[in-house]
Backbone bond lengths (Angstrom), bond angles and torsions (degrees), N, CA, C in turn:
res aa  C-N    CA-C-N  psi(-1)  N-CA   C-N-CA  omega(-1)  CA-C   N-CA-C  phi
1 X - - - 1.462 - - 1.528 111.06 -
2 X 1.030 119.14 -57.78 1.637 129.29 154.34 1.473 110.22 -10.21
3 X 1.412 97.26 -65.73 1.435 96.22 -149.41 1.607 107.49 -94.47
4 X 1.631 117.55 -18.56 1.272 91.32 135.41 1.488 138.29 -107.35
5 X 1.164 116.03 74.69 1.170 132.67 160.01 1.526 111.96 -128.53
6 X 1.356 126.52 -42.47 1.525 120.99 145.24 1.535 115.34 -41.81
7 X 1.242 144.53 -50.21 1.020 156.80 -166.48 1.737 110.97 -86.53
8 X 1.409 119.16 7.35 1.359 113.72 177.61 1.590 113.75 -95.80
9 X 0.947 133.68 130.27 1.532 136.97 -158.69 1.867 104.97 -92.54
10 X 1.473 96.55 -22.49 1.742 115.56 178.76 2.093 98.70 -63.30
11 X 1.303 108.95 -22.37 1.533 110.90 -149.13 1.957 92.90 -100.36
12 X 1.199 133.22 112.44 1.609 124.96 -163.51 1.562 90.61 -57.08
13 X 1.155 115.35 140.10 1.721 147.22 -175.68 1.617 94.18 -52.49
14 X 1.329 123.79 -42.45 1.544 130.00 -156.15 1.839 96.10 -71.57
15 X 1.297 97.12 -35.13 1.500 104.02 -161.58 1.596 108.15 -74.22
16 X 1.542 113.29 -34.03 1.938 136.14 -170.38 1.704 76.57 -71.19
17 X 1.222 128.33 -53.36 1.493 133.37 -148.42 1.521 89.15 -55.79
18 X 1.174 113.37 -66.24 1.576 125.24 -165.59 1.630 105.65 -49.61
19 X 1.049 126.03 -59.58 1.241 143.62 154.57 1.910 114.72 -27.75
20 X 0.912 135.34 -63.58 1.314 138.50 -159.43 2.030 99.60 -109.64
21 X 1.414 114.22 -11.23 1.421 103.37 155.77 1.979 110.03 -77.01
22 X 1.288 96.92 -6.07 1.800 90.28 159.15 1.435 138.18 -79.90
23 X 1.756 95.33 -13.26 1.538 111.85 -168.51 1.492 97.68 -97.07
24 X 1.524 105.57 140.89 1.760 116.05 171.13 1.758 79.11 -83.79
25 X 1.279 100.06 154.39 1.421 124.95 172.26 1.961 100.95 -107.84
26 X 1.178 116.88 130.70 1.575 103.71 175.74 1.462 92.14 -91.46
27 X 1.392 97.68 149.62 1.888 108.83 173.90 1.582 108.14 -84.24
28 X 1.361 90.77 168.23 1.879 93.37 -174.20 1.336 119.75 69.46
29 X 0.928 139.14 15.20 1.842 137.99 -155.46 2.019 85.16 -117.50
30 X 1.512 96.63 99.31 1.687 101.78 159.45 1.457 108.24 -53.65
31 X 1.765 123.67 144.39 1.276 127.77 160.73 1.653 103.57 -153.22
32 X 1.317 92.30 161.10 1.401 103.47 -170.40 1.991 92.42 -123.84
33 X 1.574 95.78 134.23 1.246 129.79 173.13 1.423 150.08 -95.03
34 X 1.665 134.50 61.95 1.530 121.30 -173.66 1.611 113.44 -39.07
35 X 1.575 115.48 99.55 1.498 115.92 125.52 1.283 151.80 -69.72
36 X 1.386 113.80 64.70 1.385 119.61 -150.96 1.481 122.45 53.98
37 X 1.750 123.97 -101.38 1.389 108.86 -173.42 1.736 99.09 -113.47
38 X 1.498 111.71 44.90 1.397 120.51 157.37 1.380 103.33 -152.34
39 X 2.015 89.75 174.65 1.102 111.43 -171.92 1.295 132.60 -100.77
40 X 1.399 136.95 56.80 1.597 124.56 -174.72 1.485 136.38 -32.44
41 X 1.115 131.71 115.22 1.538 111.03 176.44 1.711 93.12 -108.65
42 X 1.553 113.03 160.94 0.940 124.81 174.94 1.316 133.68 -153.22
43 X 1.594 130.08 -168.22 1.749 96.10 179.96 1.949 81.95 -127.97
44 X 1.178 112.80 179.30 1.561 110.84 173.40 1.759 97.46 -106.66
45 X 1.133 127.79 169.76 1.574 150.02 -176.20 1.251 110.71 98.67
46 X 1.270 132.43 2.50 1.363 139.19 168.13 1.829 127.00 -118.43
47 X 1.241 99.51 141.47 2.119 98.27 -142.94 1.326 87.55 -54.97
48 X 1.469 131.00 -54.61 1.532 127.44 -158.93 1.623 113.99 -57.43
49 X 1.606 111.45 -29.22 1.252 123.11 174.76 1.405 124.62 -77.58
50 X 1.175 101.04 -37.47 1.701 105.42 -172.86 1.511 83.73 -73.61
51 X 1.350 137.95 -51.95 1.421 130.86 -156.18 1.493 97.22 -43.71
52 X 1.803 122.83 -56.28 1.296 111.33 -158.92 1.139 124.05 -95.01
53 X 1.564 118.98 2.13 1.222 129.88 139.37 1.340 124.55 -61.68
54 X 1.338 136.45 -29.93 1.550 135.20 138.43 1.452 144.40 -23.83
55 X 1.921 80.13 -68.02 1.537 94.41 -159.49 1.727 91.09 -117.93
56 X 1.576 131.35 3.45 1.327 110.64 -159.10 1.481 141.36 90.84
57 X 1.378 100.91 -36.51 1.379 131.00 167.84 1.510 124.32 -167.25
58 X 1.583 102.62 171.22 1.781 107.83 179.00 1.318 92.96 -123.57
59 X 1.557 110.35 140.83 0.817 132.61 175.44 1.923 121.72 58.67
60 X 1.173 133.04 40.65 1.209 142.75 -147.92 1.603 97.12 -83.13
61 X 0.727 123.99 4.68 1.522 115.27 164.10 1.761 117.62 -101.99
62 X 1.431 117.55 -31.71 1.376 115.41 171.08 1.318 89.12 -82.64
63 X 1.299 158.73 -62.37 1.441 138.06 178.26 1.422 125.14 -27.01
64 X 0.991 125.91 -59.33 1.863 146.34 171.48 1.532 94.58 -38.00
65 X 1.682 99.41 -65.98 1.495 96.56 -165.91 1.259 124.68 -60.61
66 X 2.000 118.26 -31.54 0.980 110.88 173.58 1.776 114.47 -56.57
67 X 1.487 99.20 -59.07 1.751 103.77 -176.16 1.143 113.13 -17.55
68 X 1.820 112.81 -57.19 1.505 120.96 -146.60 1.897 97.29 -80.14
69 X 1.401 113.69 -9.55 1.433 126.06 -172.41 1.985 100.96 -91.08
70 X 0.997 93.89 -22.10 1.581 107.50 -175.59 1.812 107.90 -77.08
71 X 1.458 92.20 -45.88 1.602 98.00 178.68 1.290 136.47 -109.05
72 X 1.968 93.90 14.98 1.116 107.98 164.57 1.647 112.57 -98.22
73 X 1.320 110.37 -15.82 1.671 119.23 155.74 1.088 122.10 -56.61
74 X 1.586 127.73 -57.10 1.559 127.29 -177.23 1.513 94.93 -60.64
75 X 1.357 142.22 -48.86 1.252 147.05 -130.08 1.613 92.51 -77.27
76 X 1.689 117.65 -33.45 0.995 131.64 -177.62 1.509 134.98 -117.01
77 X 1.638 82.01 57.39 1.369 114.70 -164.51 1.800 126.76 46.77
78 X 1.382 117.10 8.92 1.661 109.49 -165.76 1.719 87.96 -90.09
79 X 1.264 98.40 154.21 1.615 114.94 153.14 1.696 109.93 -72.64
80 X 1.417 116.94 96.36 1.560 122.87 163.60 1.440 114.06 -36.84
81 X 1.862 131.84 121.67 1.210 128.79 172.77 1.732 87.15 -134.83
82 X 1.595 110.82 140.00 0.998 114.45 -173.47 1.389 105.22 -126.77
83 X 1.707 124.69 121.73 1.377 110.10 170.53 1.486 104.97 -109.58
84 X 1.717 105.28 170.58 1.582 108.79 -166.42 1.471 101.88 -134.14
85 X 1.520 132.61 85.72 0.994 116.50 167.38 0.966 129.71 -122.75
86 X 1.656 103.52 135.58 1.019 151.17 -176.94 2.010 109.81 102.79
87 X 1.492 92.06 91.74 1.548 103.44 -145.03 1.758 100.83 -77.69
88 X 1.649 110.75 -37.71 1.235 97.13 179.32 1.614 102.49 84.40
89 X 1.652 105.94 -167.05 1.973 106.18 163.86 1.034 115.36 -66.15
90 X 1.585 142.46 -28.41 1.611 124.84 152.14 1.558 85.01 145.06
91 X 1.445 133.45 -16.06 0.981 124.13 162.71 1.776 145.50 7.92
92 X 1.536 100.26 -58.49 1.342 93.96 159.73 1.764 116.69 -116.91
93 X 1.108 120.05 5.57 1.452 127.94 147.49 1.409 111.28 -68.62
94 X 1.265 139.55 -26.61 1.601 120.20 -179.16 2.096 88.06 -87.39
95 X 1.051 124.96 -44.16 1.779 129.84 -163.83 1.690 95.61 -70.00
96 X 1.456 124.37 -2.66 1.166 129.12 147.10 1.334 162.20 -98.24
97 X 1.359 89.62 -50.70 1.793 125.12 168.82 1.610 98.66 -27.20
98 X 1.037 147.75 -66.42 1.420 150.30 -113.05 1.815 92.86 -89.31
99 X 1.521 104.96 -37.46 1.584 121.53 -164.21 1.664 93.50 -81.21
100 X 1.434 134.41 -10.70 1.223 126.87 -156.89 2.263 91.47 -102.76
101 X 1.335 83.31 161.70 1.797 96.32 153.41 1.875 117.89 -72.05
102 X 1.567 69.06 -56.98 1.776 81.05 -179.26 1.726 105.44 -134.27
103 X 1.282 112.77 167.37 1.230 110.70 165.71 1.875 124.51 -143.80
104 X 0.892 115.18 177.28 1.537 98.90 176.16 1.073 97.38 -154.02
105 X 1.922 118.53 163.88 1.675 114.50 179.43 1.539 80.02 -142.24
106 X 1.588 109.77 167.35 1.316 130.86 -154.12 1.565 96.12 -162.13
107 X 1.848 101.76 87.89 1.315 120.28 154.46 1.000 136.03 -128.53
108 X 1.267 151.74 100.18 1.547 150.61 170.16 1.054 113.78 -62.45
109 X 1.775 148.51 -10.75 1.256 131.74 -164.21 1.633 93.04 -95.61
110 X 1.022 134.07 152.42 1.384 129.87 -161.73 1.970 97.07 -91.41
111 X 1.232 114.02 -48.98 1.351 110.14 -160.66 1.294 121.16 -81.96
112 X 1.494 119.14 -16.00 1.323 120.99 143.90 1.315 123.53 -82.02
113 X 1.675 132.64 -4.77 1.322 115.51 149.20 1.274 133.22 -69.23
114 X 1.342 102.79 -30.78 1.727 114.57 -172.98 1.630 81.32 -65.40
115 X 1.252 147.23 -60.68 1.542 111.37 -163.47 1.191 132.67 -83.04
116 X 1.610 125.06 -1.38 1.120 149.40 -178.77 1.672 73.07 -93.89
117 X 0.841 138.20 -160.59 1.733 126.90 -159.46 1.232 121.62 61.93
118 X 1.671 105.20 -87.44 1.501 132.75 -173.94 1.444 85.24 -62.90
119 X 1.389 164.85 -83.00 1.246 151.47 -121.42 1.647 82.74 -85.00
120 X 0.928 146.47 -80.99 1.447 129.13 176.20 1.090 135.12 -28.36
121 X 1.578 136.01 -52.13 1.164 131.62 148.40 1.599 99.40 -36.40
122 X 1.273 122.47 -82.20 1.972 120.95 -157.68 1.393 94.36 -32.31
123 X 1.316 129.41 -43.47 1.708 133.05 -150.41 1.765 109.13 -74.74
124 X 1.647 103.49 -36.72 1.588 116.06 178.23 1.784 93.19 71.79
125 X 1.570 91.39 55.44 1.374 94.11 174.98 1.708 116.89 -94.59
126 X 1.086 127.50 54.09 1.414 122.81 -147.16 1.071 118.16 -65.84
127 X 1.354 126.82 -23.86 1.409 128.45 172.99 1.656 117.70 -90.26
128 X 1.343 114.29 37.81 1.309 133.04 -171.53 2.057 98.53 -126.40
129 X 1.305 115.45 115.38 1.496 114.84 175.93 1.704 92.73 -119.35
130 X 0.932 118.71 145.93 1.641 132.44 159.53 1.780 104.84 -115.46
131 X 1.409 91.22 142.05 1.324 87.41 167.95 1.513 116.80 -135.52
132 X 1.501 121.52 166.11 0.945 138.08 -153.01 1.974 138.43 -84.31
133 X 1.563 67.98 6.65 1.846 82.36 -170.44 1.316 94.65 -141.79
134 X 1.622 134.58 157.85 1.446 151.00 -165.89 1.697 84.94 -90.06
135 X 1.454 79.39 178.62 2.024 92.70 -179.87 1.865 100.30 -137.48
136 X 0.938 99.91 158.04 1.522 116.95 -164.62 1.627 120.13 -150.21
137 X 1.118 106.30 -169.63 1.747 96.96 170.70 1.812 94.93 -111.40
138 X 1.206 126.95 31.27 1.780 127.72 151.44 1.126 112.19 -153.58
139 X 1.291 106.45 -174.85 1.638 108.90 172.49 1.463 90.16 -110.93
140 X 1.665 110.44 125.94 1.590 117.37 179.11 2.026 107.72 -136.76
141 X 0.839 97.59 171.29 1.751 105.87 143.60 1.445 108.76 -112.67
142 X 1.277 111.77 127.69 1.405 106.85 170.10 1.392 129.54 -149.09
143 X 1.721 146.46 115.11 1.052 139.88 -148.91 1.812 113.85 -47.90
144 X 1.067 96.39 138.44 1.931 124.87 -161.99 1.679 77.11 -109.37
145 X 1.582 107.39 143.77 1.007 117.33 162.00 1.783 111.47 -115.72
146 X 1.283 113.28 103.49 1.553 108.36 -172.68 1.805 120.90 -32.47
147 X 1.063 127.09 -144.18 1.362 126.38 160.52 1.038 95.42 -141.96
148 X 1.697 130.64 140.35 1.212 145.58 -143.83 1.766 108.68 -123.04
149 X 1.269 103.95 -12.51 1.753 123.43 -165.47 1.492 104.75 -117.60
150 X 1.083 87.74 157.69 1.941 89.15 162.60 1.654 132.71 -50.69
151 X 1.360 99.17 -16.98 1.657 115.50 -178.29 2.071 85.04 -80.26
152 X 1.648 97.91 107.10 1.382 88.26 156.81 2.317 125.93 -88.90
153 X 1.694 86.30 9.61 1.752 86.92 152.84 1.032 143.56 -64.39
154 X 1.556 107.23 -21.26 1.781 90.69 -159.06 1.416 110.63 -132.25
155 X 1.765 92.31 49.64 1.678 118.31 152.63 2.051 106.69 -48.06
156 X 0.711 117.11 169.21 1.556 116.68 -179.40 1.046 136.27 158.22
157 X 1.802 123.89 130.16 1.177 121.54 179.99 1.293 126.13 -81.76
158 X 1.022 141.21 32.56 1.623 172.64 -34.60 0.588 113.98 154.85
159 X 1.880 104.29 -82.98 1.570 110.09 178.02 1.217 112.42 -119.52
160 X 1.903 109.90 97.59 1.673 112.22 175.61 0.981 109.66 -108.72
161 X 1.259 129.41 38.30 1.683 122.36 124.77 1.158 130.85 -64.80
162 X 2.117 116.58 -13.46 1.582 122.76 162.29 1.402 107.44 1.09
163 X 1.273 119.39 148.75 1.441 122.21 141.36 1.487 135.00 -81.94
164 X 1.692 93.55 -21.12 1.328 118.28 -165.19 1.392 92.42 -116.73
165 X 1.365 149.01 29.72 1.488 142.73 -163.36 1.986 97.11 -100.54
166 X 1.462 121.39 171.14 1.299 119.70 -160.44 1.938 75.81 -166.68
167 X 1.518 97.63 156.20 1.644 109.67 -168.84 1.340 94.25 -116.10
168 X 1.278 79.13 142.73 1.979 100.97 -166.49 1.708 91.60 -148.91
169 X 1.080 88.27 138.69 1.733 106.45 -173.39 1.793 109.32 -90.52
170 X 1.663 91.74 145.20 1.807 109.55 176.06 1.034 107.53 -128.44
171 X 1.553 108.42 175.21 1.616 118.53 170.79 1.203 113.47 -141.24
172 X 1.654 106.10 166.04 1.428 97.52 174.42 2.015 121.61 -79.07
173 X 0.930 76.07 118.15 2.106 90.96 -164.82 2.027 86.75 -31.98
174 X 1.532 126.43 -45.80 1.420 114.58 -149.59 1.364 95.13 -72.75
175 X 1.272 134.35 -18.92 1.498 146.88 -162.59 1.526 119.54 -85.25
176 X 1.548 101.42 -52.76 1.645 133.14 154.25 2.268 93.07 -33.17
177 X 1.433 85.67 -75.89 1.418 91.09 -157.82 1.473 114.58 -45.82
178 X 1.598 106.39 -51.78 1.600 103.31 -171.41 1.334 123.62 -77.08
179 X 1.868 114.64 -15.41 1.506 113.66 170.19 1.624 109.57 -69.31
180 X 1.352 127.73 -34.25 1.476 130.83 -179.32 1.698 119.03 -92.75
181 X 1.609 94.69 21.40 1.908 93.56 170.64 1.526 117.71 58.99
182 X 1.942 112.90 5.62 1.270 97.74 -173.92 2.070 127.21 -87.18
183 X 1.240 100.99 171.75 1.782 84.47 -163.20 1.649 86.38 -142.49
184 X 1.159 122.64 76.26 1.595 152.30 145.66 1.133 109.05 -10.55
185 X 1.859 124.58 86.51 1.627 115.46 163.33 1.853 104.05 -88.49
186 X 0.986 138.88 -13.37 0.880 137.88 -176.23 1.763 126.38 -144.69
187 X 0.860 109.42 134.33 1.622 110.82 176.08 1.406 124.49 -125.59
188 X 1.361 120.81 155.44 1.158 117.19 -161.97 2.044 102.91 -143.77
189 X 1.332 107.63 100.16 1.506 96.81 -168.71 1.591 109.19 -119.12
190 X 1.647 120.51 124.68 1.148 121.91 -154.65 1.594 104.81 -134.38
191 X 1.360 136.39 45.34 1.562 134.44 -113.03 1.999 87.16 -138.49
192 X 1.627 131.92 17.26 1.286 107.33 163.52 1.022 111.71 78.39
193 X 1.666 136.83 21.84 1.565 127.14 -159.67 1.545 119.21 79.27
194 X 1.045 124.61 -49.79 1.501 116.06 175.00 2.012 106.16 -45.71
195 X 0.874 144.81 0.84 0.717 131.16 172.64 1.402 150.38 -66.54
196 X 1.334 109.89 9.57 1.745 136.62 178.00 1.919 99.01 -97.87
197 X 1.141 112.59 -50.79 1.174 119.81 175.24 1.998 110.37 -45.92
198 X 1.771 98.50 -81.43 1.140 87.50 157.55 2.279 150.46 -9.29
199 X 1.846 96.17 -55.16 0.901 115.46 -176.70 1.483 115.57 -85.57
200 X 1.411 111.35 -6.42 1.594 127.82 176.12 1.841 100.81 -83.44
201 X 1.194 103.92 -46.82 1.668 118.07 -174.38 1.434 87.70 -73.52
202 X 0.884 162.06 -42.19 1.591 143.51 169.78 1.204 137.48 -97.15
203 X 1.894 121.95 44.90 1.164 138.32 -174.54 1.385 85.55 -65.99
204 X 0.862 115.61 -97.37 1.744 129.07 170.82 1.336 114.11 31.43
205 X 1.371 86.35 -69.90 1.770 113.32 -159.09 1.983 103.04 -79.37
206 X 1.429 114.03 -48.23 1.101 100.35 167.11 1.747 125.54 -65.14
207 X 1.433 108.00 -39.50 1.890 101.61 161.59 1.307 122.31 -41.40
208 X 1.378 119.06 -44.66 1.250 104.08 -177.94 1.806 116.24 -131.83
209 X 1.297 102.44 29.34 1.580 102.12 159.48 1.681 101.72 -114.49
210 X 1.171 117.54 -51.87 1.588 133.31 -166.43 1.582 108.04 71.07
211 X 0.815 112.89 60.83 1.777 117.74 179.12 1.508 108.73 -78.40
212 X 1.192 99.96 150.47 1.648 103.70 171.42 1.633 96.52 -67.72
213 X 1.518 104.00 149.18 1.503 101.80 160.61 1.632 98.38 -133.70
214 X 1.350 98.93 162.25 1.631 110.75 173.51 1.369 124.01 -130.55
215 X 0.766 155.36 120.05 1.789 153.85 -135.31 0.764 118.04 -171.98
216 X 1.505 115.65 149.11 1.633 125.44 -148.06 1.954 89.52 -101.47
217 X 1.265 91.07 161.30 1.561 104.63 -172.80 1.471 126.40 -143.69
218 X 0.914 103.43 73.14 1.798 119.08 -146.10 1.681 95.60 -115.29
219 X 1.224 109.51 154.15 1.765 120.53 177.21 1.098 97.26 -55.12
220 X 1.386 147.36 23.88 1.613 121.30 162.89 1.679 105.60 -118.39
221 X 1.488 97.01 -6.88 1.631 101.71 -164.20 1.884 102.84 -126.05
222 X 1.047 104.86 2.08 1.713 109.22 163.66 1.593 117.89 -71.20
223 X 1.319 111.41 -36.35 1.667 107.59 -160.28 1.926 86.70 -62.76
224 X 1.604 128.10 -33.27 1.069 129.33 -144.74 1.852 103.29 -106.93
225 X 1.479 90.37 9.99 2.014 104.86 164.58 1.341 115.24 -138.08
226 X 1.457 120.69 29.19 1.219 125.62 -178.94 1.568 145.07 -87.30
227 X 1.831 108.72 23.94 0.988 123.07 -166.27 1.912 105.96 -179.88
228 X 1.031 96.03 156.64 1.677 99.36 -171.60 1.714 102.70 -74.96
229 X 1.322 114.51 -27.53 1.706 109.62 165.39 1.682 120.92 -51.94
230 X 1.374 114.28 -48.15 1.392 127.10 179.71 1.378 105.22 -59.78
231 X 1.733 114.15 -42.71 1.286 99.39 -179.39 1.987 131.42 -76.06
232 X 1.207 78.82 -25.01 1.538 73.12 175.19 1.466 111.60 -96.01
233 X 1.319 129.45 1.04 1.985 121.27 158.38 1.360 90.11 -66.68
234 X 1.427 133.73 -45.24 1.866 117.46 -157.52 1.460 91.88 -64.81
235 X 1.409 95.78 -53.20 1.763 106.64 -142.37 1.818 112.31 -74.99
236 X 1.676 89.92 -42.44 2.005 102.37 -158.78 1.135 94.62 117.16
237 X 1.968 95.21 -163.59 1.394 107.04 179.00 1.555 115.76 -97.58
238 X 1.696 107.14 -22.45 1.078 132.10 -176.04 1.826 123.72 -50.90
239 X 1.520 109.64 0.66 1.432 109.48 -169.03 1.656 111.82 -130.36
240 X 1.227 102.19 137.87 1.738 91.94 160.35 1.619 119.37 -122.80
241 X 1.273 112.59 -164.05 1.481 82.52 -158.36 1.822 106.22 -154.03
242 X 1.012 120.80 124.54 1.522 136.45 -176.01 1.997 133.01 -98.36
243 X 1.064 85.71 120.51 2.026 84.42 -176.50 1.513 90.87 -80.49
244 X 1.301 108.69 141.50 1.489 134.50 141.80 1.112 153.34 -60.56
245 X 1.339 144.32 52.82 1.787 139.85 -115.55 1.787 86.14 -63.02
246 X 1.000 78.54 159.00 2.208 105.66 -176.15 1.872 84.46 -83.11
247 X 1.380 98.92 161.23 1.823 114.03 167.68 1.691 125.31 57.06
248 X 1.376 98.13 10.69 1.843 88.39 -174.55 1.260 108.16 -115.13
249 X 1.652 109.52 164.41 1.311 115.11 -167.00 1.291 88.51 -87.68
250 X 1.080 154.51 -14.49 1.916 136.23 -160.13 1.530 78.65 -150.39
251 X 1.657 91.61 171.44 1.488 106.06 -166.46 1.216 138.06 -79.29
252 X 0.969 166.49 77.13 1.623 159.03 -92.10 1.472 103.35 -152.35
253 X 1.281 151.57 110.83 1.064 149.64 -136.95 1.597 102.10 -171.68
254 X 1.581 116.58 138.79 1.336 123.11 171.22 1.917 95.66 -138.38
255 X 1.652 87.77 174.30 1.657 87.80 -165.24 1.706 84.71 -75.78
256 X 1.572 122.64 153.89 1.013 127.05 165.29 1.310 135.21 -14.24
257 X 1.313 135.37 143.61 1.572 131.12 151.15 0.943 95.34 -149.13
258 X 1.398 102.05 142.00 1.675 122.28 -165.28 1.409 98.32 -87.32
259 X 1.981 104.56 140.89 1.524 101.06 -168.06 1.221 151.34 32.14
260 X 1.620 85.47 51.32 1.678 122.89 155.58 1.877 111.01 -119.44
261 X 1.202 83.26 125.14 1.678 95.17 175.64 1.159 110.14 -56.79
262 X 1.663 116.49 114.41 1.447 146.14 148.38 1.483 122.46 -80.91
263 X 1.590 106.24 170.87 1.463 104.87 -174.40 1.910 90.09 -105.08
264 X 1.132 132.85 -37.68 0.888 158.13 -158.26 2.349 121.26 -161.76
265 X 0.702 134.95 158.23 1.462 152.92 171.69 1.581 110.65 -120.42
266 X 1.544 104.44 115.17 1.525 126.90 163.60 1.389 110.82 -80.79
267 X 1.732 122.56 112.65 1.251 123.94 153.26 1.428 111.10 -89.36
268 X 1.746 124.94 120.66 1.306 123.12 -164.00 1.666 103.12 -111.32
269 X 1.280 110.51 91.57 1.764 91.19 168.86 1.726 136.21 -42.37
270 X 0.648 134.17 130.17 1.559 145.69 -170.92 1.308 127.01 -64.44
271 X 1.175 92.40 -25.93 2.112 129.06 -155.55 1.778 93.85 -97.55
272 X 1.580 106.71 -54.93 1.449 117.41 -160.99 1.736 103.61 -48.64
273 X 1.200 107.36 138.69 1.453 128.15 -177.13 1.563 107.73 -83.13
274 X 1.249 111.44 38.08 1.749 104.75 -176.26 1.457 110.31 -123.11
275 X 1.813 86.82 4.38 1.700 91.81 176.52 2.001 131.75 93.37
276 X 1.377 107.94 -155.24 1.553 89.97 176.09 1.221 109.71 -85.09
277 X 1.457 136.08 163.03 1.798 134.95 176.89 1.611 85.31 -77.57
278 X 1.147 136.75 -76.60 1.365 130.61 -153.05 1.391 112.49 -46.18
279 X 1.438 119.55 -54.04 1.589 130.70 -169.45 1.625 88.77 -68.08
280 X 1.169 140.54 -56.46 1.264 129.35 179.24 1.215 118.80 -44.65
281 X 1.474 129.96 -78.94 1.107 129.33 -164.13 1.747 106.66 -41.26
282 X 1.186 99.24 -69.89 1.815 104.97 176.51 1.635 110.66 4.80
283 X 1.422 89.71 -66.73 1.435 104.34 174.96 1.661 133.66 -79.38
284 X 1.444 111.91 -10.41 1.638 99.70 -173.99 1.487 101.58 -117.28
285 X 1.602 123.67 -22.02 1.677 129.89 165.27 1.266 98.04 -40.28
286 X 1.666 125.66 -64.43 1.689 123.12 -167.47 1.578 98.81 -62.38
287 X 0.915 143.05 -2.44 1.900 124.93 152.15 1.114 110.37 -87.18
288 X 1.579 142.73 -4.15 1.638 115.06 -179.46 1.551 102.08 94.37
């Protein structure tokens, strides 16, 4: 009964939260997960895991929004291509993949790829490739700082002053893109602060794809979105740009303000033929 009542999407997310920060989670406990039209398996003692052993999912409002961004592309004639960087266990690449043409994930830490892998293989996701090295604005080796906590997120090239950091190789994302023929309606960047870097390595790709992107916005990666100048060196002129409210089950979104806590940041191309984000979503969140 508990657990579905944590698990009801009808019940606001803030309220399950309050509720299940009462529950010890035991570590090690295999479980298996509906992501829409896949299957997650996972283990619990790790934050991204215990979350969807909780609640069902992480982060279910930047998920929704992507979907409803996925099928507001086909709807408008584009072929959906979805990239995932900084993929993690694959979490919101499997609660996506299915809505895409193609998809791609972007992990260098080895032990959260190997299971973001295996949940793809189990899924018979074939038009799903992950690859094996982070993306940047070069191709480098450069010290990775593991993750030290139960959150297996917030591995990162961030902070290489680590003591404990180990070199794991990137590329330049515009280089990535044009040797593998790919054509980016959507992006998804989840990278610990490295994420300006990233968005330098894909001038390119946003000039001439204009993909939605979505990006995490956390105290290490604000000082480097803190003004409408910053945004248009990453972005151009071509984008505007939306906060994400933190904790909700569906998508809740206002136009930006700088340094206000988000769950995520909407870069909205201007150009893209899929119309307004607001009048859209309305309509493609109520499908899942």
């Amino acid at each position: 009964m508990l657990e579905a009542l944590l698990h009801n999407a009808s019940i606001p997310l803030r309220l399950r939260k309050k509720v299940g920060k009462l529950l010890p989670v035991k570590p090690h406990v295999p479980f298996t997960a509906r992501l829409f039209e896949n299957v997650y398996e996972g283990v619990t003692g790790s934050h991204l895991d215990n979350k969807i052993f909780l609640y069902g999912m992480h982060e279910p409002a930047t998920i929704r929004l992507m979907r409803g961004v996925l099928r507001m592309q086909r709807a408008a004639g584009m072929a959906p291509v979805y990239l995932d960087i900084g993929t993690n266990t694959g979490a919101h690449l499997l609660a996506v993949a299915s809505l895409a043409d193609r998809a791609y994930g972007f992990e260098p830490w080895a032990p959260v790829r190997a299971r973001a892998l295996e949940n793809v293989i189990r899924n018979k996701l074939s038009h799903v490739t992950i690859f094996d090295f982070g993306v940047g604005s070069t191709d480098a080796a450069l010290p990775f700082a593991p993750p030290v906590s139960g959150n297996h997120g917030t591995g990162s090239f961030f902070r290489q002053d680590d003591a404990n950091s180990v070199t794991l190789n990137i590329r330049r994302g515009d280089s990535v893109i044009a040797e593998n023929g790919i054509a980016p309606t959507l992006i998804k960047i989840d990278t610990e602060g490295f994420e300006r870097p990233i968005l330098e390595g894909l001038r390119d790709t946003l000039a001439q794809h204009q993909p939605v992107v979505v990006f995490e916005y956390s105290a290490m990666s604000k000082p480097d979105f803190s003004d409408d100048g910053m945004m248009t060196r990453l972005f151009g002129e071509g984008y505007s740009f939306y906060g994400l409210k933190p904790s909700r089950e569906m998508p809740c979104f206002e136009p930006l303000c700088f340094g206000e806590r988000y769950e995520n940041v909407i870069a909205w191309p201007l150009i893209q033929n899929t119309g307004d984000l607001h009048a859209g979503m309305k309509l493609q969140i109520l499908k899942n």
